[in-house]
C-alpha positions, 0 to 999 in steps of 0.5 A: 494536461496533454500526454503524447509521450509516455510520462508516469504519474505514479508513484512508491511511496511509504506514506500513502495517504499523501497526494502525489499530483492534484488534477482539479477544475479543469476547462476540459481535460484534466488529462488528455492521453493521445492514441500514441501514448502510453502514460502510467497513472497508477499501479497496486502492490507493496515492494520488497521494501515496504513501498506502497505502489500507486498513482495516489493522484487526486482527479476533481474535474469540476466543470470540466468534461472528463477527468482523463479523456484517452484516445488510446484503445489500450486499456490505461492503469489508473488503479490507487487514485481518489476520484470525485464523486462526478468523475468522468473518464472517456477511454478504457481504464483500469481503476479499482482498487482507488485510493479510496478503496485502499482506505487511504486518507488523502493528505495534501502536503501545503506549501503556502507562506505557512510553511511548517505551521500547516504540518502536524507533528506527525507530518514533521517527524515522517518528514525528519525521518525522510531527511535522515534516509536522504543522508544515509542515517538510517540509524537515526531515522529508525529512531525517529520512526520508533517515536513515531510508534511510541506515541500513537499505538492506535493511530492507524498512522503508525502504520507508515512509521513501521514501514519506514522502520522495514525500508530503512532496513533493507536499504541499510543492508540489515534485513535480517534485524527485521524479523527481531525488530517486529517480533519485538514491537508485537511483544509491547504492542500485543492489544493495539492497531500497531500490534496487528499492523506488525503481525501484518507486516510479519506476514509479508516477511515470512512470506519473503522468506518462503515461510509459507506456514508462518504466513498463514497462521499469522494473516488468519490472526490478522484477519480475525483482528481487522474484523473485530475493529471492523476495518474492512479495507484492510480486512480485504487486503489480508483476505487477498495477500491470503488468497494469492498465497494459497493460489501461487502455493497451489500452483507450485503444488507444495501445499500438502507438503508443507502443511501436512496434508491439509489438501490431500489432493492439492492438484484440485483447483476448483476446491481452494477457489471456492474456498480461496478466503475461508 
């Protein structure tokens, strides 16, 4: 694949885990980035809409010689992808985190003869809830999510389902239900994945909403609980959605005014980046 033009190949997605584009047992190039050109292969941070933003692109070389090979002295983002273990890349690239990295299954949707008898029940109801946002039933899709939930509490998949719940929201124009909506689900689902998961999710709301005290007492829960079940990939995530806030908090110097003082002194930067993940 040539590129001499600026194409994207990442992508927003609710459903991470699935590939975007595969890339595989290339004669050469899996892709080929001239001087000239400036494509988009990956990305990294989750909108307001509770879209994971990637590349999520799939790179198996094979026998080929490198898996993207860039002329270009830019250096090109390639963050959120699954690499082969043989990857080889020529060029400067911004890779990590990778997909991998994120904790991302790599799901690859198959469109053979087999049609829908290759999709889980899962793949089937995310994808007649996809059918429903398409058509403006948000409503309906909703409940589909919430089925979604019902069913697999501890599957780290509800995940997805929950940020459809959030999505369909915002594009319904009812983002003051969300907040209820998850306060709601932590009330059935206190001890489950999905129950840290909507805590999670609470965080980045409360952070939206400049509820910055909230946001942190909720992300240091978060953290403790990822911990425990030792899911290391979205303990660090916390751990960095946790450090941004402090710093863009310490930045905006209102951290000793809203947290009453924790910081006496919050002008003093070296002390919160030596203790930015405590």
């Amino acid at each position: 694949m040539y590129s001499s033009s600026n194409p994207d190949f990442s992508t927003a997605t609710q459903n991470p885990d699935y590939v975007n584009n595969t890339i595989e047992s290339n004669s050469q190039y899996g892709i080929y980035i001239s001087s000239d050109s400036y494509p988009a292969l990956g990305d990294n941070y989750v909108d307001w809409k509770g879209y994971t933003h990637g590349g999520f692109n799939s790179f198996s070389r094979g026998s080929g010689s490198y898996d993207i090979y860039s002329l270009n002295s830019s250096t090109i983002d390639a963050r959120m992808n699954w690499w082969a273990s043989n990857a080889n890349r020529y060029g400067s690239f911004l890779i990590s985190p990778t997909a991998d990295e994120g904790g991302m299954q790599k799901i690859v949707y198959n469109d053979s003869d087999q049609g829908d008898a290759e999709l889980t029940e899962f793949d089937l109801q995310m994808q007649q809830a996809r059918i429903f946002i398409a058509d403006s039933l948000y409503d309906e899709a909703i409940k589909v999510y919430k089925a979604v939930l019902a069913e697999m509490p501890e599957d780290t998949r509800a995940a997805f389902a929950l940020k459809g719940i959030i999505a369909c929201l915002y594009d319904w124009g009812k983002p003051e239900h969300i907040e209820p909506q998850l306060q709601r689900l932590l009330s059935e689902n206190q001890k489950t994945f999905l129950g840290i998961a909507v805590r999670d999710f609470l965080s980045m709301e409360y952070i939206r909403r400049s509820d910055y005290q909230n946001a942190l007492n909720i992300l240091k829960d978060v953290i403790a609980l990822y911990q425990e079940l030792q899911m290391d990939n979205r303990t660090a995530f916390a751990l960095l959605r946790k450090a941004e806030l402090l710093e863009y908090l310490m930045e905006m110097r209102i951290l000793d005014k809203t947290f009453n003082g924790i910081f006496a002194k919050p002008q003093e930067k070296p002390f919160l980046k030596e203790d930015r993940f405590s």
